[in-house]
The first five atom37 places (N, CA, C, CB, O) and aatype in JSON, in Angstrom:
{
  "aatype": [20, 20, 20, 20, 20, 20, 20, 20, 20, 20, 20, 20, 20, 20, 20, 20, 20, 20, 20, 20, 20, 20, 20, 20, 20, 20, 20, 20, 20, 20, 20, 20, 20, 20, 20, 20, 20, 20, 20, 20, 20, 20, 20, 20, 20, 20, 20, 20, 20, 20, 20, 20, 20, 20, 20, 20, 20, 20, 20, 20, 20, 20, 20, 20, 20, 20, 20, 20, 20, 20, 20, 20, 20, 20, 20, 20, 20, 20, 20, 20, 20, 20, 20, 20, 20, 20, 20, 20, 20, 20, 20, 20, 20, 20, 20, 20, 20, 20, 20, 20, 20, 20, 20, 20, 20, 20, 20, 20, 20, 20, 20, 20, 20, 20, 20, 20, 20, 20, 20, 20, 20, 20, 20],
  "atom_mask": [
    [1, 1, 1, 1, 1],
    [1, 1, 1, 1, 1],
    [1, 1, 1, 1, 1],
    [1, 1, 1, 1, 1],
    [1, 1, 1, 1, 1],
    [1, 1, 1, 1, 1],
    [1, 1, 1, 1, 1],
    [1, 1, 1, 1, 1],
    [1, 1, 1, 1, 1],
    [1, 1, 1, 1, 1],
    [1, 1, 1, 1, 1],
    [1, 1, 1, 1, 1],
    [1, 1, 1, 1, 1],
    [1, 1, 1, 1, 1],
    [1, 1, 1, 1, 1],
    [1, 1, 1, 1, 1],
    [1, 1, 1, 1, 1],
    [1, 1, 1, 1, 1],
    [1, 1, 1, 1, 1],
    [1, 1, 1, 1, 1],
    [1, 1, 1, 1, 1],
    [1, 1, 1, 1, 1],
    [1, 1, 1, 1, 1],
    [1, 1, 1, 1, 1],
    [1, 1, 1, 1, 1],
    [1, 1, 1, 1, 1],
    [1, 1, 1, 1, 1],
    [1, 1, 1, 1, 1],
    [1, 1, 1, 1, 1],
    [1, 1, 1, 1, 1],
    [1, 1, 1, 1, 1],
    [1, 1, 1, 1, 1],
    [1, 1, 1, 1, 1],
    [1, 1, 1, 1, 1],
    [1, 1, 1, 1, 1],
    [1, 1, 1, 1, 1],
    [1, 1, 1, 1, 1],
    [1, 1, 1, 1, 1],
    [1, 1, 1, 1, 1],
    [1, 1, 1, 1, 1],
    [1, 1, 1, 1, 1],
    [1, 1, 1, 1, 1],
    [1, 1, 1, 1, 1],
    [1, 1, 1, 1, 1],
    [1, 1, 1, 1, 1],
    [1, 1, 1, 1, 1],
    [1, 1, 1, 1, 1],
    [1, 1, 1, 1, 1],
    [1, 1, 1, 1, 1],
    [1, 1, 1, 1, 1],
    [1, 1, 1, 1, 1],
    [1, 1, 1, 1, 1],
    [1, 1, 1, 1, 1],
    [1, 1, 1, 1, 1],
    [1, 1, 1, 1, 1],
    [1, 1, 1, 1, 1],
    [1, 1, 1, 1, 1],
    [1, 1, 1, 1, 1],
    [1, 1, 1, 1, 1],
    [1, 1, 1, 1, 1],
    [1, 1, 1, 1, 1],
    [1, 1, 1, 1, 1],
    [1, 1, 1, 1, 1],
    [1, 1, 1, 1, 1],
    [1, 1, 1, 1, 1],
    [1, 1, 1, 1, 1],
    [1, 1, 1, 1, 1],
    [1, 1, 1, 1, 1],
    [1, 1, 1, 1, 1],
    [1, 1, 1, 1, 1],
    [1, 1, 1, 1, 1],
    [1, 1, 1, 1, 1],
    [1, 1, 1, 1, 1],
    [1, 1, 1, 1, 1],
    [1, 1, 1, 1, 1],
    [1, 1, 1, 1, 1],
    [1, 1, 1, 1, 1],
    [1, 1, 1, 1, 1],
    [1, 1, 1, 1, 1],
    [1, 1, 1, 1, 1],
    [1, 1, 1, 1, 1],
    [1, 1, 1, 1, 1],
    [1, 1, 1, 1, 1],
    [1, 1, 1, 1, 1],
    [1, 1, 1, 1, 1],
    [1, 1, 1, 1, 1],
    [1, 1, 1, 1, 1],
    [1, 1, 1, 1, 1],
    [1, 1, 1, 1, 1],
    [1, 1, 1, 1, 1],
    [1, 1, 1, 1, 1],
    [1, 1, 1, 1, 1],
    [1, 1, 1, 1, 1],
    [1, 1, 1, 1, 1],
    [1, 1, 1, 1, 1],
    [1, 1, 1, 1, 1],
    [1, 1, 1, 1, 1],
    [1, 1, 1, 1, 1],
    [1, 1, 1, 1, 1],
    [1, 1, 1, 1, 1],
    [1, 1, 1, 1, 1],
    [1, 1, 1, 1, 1],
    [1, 1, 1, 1, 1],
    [1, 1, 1, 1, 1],
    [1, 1, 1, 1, 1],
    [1, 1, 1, 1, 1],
    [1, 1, 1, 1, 1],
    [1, 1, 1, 1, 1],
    [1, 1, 1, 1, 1],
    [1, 1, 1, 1, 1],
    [1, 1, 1, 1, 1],
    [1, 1, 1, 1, 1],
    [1, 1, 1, 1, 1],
    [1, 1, 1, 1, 1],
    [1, 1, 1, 1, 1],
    [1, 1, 1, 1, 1],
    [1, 1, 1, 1, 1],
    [1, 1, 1, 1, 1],
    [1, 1, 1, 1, 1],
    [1, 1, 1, 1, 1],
    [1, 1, 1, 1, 1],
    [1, 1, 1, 1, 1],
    [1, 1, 1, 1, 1]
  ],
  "atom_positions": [
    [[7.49, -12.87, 1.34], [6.15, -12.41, 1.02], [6.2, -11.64, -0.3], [5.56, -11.53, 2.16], [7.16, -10.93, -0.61]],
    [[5.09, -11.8, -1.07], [4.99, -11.15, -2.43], [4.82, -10.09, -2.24], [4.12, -11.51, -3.31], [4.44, -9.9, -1.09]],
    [[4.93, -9.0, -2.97], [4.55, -7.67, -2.79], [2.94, -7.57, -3.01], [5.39, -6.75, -3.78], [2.4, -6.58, -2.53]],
    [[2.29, -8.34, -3.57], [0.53, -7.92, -4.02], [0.1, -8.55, -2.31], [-0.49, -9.2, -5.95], [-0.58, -8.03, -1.42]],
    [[0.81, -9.8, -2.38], [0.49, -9.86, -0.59], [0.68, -8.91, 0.32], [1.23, -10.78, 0.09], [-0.26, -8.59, 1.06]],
    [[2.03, -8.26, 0.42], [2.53, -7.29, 1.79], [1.32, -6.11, 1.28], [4.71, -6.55, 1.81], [0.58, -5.93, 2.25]],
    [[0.96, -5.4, 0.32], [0.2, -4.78, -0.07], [-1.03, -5.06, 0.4], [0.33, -4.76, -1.12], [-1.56, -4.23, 1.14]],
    [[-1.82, -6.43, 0.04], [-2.99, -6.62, 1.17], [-2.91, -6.5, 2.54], [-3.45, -7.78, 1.15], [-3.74, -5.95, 3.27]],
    [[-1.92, -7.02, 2.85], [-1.66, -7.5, 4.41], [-1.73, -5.79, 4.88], [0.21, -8.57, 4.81], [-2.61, -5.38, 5.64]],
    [[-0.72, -4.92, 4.33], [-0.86, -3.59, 5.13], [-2.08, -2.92, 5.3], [-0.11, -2.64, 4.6], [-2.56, -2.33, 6.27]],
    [[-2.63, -3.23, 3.69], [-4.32, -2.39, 4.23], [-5.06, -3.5, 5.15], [-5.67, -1.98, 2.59], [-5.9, -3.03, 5.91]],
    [[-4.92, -4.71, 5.19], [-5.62, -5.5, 6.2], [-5.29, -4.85, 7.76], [-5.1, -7.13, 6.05], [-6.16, -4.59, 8.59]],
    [[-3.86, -4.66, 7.95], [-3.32, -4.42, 8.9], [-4.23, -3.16, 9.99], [-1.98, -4.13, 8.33], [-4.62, -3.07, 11.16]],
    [[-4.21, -2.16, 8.41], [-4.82, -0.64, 9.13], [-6.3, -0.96, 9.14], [-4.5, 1.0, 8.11], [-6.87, 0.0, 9.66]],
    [[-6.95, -1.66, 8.87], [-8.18, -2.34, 9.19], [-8.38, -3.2, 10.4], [-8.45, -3.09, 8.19], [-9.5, -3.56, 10.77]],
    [[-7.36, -3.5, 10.95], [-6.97, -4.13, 11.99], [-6.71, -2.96, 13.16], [-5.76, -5.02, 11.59], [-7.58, -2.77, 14.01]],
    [[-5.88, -2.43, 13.16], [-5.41, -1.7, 14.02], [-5.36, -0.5, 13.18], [-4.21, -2.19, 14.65], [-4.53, -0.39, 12.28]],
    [[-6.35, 0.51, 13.48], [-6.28, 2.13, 13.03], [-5.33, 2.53, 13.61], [-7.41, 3.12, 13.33], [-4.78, 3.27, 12.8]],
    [[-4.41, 2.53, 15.06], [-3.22, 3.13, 15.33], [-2.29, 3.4, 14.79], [-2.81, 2.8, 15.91], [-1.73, 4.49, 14.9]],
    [[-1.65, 1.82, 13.6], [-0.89, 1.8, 12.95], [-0.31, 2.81, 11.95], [-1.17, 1.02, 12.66], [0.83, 3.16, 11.63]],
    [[-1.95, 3.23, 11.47], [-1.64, 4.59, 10.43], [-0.26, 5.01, 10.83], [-2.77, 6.04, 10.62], [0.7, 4.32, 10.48]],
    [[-0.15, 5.86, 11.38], [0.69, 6.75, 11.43], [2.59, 6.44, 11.6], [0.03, 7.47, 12.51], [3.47, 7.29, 11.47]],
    [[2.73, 5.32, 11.84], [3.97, 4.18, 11.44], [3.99, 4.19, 10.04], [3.73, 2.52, 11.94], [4.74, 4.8, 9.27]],
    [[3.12, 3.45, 9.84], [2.75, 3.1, 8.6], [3.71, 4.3, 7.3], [0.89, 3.21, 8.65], [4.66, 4.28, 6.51]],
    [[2.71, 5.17, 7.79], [2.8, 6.53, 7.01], [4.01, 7.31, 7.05], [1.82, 7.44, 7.45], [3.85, 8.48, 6.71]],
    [[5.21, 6.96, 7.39], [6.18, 7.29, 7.93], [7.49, 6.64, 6.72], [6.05, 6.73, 9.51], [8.56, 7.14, 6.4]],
    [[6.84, 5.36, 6.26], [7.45, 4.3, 5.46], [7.14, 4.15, 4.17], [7.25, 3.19, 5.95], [7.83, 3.91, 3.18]],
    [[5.9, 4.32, 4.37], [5.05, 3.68, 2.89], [4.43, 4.94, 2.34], [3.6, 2.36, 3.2], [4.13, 5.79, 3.18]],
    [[4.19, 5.2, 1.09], [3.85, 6.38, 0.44], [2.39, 6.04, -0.53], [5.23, 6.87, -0.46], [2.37, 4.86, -0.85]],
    [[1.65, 6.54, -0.85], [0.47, 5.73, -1.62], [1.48, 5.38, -3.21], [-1.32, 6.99, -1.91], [1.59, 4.2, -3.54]],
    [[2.0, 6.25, -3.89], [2.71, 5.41, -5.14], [3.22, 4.67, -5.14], [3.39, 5.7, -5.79], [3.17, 3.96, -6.14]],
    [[4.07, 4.29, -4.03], [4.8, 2.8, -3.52], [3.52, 1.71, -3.41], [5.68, 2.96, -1.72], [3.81, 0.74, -2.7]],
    [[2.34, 1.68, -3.9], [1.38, 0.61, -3.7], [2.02, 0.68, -5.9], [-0.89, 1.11, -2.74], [2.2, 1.57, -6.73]],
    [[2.11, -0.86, -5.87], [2.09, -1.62, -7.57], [0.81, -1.09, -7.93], [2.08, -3.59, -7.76], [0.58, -0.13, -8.68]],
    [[-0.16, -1.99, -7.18], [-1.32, -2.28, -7.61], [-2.58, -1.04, -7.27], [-1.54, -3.64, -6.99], [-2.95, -0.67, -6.16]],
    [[-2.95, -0.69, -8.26], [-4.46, 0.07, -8.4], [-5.27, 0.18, -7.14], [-5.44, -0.73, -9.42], [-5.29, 1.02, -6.24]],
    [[-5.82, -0.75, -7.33], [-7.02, -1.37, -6.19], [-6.23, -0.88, -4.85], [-7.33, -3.45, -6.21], [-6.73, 0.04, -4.2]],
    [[-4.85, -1.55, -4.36], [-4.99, -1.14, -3.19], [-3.96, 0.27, -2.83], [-4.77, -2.4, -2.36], [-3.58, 0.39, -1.66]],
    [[-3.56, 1.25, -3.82], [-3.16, 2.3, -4.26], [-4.5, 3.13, -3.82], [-2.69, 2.2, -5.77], [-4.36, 3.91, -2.88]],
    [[-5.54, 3.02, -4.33], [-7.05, 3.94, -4.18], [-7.13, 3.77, -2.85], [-8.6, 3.4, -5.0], [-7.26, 4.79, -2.17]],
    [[-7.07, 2.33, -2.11], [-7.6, 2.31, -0.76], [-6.64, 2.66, 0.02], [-8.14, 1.12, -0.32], [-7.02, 2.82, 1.18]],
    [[-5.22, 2.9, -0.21], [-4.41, 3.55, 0.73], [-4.72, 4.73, 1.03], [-3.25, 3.61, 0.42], [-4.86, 5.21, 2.15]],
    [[-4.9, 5.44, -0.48], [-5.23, 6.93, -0.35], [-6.27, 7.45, 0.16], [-5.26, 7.48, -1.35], [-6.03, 8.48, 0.79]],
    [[-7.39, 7.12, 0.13], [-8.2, 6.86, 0.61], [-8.26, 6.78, 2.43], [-8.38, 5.91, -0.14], [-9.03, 7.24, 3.27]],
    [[-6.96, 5.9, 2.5], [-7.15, 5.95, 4.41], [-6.33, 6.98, 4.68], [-6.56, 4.47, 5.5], [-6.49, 7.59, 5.73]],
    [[-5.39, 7.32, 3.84], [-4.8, 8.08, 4.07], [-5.33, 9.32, 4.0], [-3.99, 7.89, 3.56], [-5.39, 9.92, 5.08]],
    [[-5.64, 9.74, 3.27], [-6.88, 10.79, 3.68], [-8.2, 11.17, 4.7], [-7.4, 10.75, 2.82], [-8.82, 12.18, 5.04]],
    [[-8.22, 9.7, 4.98], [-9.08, 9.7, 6.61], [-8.19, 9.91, 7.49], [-9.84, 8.31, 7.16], [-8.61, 10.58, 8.43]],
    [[-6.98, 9.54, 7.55], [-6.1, 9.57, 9.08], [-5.56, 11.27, 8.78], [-4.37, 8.03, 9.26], [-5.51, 11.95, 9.81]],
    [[-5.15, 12.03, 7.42], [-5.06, 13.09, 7.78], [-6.37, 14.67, 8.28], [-4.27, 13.14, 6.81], [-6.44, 15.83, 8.69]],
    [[-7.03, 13.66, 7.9], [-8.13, 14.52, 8.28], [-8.9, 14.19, 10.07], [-9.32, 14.22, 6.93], [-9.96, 14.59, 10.55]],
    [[-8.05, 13.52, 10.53], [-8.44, 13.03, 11.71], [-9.49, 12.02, 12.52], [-8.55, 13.85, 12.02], [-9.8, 12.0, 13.71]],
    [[-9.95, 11.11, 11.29], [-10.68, 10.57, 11.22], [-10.13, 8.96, 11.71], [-11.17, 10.94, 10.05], [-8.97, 8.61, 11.5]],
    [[-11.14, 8.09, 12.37], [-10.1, 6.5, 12.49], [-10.4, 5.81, 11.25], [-10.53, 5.24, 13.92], [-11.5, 5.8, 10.7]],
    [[-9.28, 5.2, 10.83], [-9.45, 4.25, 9.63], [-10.26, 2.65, 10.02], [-7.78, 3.97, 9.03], [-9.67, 1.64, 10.4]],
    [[-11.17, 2.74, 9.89], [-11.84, 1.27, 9.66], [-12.81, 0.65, 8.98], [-12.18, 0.91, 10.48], [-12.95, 1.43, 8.04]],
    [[-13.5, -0.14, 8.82], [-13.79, -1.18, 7.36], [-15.19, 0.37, 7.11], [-14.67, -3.75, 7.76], [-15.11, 1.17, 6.18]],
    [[-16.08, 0.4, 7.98], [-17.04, 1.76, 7.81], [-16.56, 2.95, 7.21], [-17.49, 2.28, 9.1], [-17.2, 3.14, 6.18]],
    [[-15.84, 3.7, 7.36], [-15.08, 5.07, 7.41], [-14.42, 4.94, 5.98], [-13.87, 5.27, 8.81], [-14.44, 5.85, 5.16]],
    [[-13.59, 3.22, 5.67], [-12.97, 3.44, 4.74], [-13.83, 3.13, 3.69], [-11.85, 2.9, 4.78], [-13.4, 3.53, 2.6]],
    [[-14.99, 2.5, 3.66], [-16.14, 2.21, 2.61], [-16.58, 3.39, 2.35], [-17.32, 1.32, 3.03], [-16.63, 3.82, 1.2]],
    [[-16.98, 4.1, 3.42], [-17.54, 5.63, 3.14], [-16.79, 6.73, 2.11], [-17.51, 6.36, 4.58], [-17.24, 7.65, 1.42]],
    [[-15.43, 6.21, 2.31], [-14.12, 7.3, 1.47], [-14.36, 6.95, 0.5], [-12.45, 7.26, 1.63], [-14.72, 7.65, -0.45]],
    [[-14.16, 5.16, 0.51], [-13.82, 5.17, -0.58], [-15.27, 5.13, -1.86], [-12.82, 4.01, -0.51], [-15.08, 5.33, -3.06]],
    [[-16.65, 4.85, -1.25], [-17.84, 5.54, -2.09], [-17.95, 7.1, -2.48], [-19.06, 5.31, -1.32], [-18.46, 7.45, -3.54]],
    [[-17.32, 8.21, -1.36], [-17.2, 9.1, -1.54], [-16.27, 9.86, -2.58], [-17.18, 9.23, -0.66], [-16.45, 11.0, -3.01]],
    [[-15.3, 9.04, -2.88], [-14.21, 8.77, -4.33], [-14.53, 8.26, -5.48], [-13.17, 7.88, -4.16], [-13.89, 8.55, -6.49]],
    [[-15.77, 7.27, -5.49], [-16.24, 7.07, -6.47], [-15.51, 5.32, -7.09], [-15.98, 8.48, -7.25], [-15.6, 4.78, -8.2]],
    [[-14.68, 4.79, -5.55], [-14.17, 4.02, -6.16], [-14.68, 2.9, -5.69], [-13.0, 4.14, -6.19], [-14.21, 1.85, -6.14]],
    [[-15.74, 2.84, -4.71], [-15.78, 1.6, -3.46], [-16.06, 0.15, -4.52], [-17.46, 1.91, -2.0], [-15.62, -0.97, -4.26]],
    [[-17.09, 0.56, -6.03], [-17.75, -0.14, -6.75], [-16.82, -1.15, -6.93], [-18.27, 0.47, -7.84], [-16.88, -2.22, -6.32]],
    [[-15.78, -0.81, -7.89], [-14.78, -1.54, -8.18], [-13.66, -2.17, -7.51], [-14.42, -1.04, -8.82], [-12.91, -3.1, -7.77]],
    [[-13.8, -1.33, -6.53], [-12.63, -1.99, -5.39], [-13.17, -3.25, -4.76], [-12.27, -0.91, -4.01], [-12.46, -4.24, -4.64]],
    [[-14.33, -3.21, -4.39], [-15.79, -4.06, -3.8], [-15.29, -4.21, -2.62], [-16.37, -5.64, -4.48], [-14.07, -4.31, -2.46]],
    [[-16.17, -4.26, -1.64], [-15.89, -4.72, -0.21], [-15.86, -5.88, 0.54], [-16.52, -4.25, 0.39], [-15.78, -6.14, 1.74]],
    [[-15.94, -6.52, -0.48], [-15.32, -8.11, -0.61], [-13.95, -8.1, -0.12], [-15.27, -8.73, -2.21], [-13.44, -8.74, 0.8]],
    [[-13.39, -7.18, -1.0], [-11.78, -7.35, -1.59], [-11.22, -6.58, -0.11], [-11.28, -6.28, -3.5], [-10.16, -7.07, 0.26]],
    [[-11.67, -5.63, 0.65], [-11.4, -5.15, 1.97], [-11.58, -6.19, 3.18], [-12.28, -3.99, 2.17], [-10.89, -6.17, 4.2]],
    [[-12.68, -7.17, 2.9], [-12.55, -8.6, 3.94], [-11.86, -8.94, 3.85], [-13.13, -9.65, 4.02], [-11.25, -9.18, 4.89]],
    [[-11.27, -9.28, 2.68], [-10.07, -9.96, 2.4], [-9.06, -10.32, 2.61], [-9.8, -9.86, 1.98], [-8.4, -11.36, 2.71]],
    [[-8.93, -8.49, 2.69], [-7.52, -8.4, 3.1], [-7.1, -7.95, 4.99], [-6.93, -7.15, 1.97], [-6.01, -7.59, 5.43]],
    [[-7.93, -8.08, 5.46], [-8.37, -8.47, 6.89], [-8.06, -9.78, 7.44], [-9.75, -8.38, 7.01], [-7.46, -10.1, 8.46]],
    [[-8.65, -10.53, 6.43], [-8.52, -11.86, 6.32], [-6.9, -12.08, 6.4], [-9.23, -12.38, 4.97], [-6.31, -12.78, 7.23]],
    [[-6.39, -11.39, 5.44], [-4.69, -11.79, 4.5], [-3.95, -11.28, 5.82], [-4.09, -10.58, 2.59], [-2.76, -11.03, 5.65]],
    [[-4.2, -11.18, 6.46], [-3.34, -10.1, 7.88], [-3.19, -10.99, 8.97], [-4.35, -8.58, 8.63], [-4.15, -10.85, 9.73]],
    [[-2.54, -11.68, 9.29], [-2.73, -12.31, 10.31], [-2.76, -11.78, 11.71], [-1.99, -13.09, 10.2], [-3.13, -12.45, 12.67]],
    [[-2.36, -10.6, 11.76], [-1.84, -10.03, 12.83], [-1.38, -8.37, 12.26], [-0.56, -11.07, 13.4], [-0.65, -8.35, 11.27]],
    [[-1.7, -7.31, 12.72], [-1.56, -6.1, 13.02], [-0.42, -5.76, 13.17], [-2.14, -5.78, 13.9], [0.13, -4.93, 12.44]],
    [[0.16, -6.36, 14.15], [1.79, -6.2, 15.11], [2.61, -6.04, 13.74], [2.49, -7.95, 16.32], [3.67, -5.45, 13.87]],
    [[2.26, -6.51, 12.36], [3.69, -6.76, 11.09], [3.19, -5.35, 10.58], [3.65, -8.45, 9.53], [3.96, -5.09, 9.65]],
    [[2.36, -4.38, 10.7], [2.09, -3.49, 9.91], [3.49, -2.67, 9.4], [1.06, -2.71, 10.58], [3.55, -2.2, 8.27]],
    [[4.26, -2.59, 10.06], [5.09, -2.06, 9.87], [5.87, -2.45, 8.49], [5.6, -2.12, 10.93], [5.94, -1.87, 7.41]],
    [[6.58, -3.99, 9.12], [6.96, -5.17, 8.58], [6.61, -4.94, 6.75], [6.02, -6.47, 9.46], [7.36, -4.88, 5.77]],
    [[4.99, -4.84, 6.93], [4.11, -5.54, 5.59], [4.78, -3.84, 4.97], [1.67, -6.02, 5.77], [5.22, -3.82, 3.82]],
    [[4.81, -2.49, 5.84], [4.7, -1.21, 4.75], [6.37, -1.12, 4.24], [4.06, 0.57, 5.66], [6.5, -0.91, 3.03]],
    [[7.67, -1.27, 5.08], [8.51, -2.08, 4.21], [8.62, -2.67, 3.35], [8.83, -2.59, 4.42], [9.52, -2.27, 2.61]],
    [[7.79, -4.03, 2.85], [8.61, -4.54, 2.25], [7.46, -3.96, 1.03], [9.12, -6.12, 2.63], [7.72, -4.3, -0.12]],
    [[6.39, -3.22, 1.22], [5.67, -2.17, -0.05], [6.75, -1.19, -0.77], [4.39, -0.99, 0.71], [6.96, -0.9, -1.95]],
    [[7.49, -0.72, 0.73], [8.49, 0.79, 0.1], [9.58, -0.14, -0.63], [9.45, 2.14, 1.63], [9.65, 0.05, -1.84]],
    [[10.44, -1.12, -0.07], [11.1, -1.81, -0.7], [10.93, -2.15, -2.11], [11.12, -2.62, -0.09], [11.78, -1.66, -2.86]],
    [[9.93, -2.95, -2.72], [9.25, -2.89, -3.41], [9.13, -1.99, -4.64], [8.61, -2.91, -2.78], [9.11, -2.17, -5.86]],
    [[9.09, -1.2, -4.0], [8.95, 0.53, -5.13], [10.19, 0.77, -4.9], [7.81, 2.18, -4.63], [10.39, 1.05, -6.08]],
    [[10.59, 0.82, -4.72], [12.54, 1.0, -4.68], [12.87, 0.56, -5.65], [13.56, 0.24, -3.61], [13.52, 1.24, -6.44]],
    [[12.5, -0.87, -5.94], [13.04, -1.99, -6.96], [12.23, -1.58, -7.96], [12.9, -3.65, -6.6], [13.07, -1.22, -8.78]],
    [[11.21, -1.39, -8.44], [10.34, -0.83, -9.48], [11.26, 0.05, -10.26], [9.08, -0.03, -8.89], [11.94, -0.15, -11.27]],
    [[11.01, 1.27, -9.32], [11.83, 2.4, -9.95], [13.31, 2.14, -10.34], [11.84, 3.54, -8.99], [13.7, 2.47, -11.46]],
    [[14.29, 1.46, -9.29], [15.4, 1.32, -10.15], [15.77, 0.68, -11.21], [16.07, 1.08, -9.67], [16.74, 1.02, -11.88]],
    [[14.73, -0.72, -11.57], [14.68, -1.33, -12.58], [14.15, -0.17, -14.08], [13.73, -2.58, -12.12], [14.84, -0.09, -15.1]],
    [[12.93, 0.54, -13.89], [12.53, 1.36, -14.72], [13.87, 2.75, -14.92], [11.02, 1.77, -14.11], [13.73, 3.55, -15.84]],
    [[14.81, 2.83, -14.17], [16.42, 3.44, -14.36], [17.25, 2.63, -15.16], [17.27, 3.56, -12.98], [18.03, 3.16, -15.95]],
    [[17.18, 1.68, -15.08], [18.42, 0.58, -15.35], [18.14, 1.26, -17.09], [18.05, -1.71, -14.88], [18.75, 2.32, -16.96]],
    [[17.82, 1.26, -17.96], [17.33, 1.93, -19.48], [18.41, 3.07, -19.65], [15.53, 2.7, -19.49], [19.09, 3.19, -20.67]],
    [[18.5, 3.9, -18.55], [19.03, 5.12, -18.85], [20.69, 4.82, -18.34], [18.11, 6.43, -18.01], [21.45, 5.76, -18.6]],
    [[21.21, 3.85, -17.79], [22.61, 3.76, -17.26], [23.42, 4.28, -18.8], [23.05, 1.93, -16.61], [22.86, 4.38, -19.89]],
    [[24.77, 4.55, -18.51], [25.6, 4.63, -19.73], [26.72, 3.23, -19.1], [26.42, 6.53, -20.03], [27.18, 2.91, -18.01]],
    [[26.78, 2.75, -20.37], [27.92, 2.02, -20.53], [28.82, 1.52, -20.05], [28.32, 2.29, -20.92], [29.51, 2.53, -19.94]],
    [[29.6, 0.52, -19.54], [30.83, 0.99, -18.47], [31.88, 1.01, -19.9], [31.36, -0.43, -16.81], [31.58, 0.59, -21.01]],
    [[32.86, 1.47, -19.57], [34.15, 1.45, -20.34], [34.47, 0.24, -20.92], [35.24, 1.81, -19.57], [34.95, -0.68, -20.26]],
    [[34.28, 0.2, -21.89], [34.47, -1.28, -23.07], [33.84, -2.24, -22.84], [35.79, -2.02, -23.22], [34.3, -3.38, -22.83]],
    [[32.66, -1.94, -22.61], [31.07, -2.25, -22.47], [30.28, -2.05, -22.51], [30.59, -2.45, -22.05], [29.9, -0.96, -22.93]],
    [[29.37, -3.15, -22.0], [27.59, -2.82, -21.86], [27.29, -3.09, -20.6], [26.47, -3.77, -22.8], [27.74, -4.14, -20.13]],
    [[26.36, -2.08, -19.63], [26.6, -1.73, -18.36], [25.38, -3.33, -18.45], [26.23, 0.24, -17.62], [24.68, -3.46, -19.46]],
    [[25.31, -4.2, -17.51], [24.73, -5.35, -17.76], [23.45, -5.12, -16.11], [26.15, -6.86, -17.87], [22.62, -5.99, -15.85]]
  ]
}
């Protein structure tokens, strides 16, 4: 699975099953989202589940109008990814291979700063 996919699929997921949050949240961090769009809507639920609120397609439209972001995100793009989810049960699964993901980001954005190996170029 691509990461812009596992990225839909997880917010599909917590749109699916509000329980999940808190698994979820255990694994996956909102900067570990690549992408913008669903970076805002993590935070976003994530800010509903710490405030004690259930995450679902209502609650998270409400955040995310209340953020100022729902316009651009559109709530199209939240069917969507409902749609992209086949199943709830991978939430976990899908926030892995997000953290994974950002693992590889960041160490690639390291790889710049390595030194050398000894009568070389660290490759």
């Amino acid at each position: 699975m691509t990461v812009p996919r596992a990225e839909i699929a997880l917010v599909g997921a917590l749109l699916i099953d509000p329980d999940a949050a808190d698994a979820v949240a255990a694994v996956v961090d909102v900067d570990d989202f690549a992408s913008v769009r669903w970076r805002a809507v993590y935070a976003a639920a994530t800010s509903l589940r710490q405030r004690g609120m259930v995450v679902n397609y209502v609650t998270l439209c409400d955040e995310l109008e209340r953020r100022g972001h729902l316009a651009s995100i559109g709530e199209a793009n939240l069917t969507a990814a409902i749609n992209c989810c086949p199943c709830s049960v991978y939430a976990l699964d899908y926030a892995r291979g997000v953290a994974r993901a950002a693992r590889e980001r960041l160490a690639r954005t390291r790889v710049g700063y390595a030194l050398p190996a000894r009568g070389g170029i660290v490759a």
